[in-house]
N, C-alpha and C positions, 0 to 999 in steps of 0.2 A: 514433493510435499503438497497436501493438499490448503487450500485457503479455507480457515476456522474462522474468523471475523475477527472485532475488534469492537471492545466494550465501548459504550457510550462512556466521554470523557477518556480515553485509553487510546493506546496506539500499536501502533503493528510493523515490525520490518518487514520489509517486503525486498526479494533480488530479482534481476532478467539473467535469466539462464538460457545460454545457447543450448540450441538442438540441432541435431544429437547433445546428446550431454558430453562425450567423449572432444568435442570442440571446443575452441577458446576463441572468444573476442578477439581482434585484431587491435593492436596498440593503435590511439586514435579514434577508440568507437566513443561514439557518442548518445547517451541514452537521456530521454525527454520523456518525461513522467506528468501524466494530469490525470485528474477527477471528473467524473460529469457534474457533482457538486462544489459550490463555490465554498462551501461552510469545510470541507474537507483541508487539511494544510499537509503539504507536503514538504522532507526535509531532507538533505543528505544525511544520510547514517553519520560515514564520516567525510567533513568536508576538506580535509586536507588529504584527503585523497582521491586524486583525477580519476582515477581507475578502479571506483569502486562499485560498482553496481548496484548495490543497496540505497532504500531510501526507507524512511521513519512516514509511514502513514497515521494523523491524530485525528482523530473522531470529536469535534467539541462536547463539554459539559452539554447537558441539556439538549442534545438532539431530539429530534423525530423520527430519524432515517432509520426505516427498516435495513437498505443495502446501499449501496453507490456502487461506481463501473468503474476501476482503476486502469488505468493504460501504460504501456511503455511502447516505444520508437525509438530504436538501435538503428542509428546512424553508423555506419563501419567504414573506415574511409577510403577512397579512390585504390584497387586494384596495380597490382604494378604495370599497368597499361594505360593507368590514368580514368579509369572507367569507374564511378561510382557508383554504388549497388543501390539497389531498391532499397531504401527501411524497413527490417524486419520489427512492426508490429501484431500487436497481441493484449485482450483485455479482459479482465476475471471481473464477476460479480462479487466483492466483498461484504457479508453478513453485518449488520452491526445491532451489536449484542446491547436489549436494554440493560441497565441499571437494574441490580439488584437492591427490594427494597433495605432501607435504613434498620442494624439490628434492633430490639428493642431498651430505650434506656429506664424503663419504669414496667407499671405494671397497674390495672385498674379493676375497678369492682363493677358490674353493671346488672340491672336485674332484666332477666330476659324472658321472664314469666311472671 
């Protein structure tokens, strides 16, 4: 699925999906999620569950931000040898979509000539 952005004031699920797609996470992965912007909040989809790989990305009311750089870092843990893997990360450019303006609640007379 491709990344569409996410409206000013609105937010966006986001998952880490192994690759291949045909792979599964290891019971015990561990995924760490930031923003290059501070004004971005990040949240667990769902937090009652350890093993969820989704997270709820919010874009504040009132931004500027044309995009920000989302990351993940899939921590997978120690091999049956005891051998822990390198973290597989990975970082997209998320769009973020101004505000559409306010529809109209009136309507006015103005002479333009």
């Amino acid at each position: 699925m491709s990344i569409t952005g996410i409206n000013v004031g609105g937010s966006g699920t986001f998952e880490a999906d192994p690759i291949p797609d045909t792979s599964v996470f290891p019971a015990g992965t561990v995924d760490t999620w930031t923003a290059d912007d501070p004004s971005i909040v990040i949240t667990p989809n769902d937090p009652t569950d350890p093993v969820d790989t989704r997270v709820v990305v919010s874009v504040p009311a009132g931004s500027t931000l044309t995009t920000f750089n989302l990351s993940v870092s899939v921590q997978m843990p120690p091999d049956s040898s005891g051998n822990t893997p390198a973290p597989l990360t990975t970082s997209v450019a998320v769009p973020v979509i101004a505000a559409p303006p306010p529809p109209p609640t009136g309507v006015s007379i103005n002479q333009i000539a």
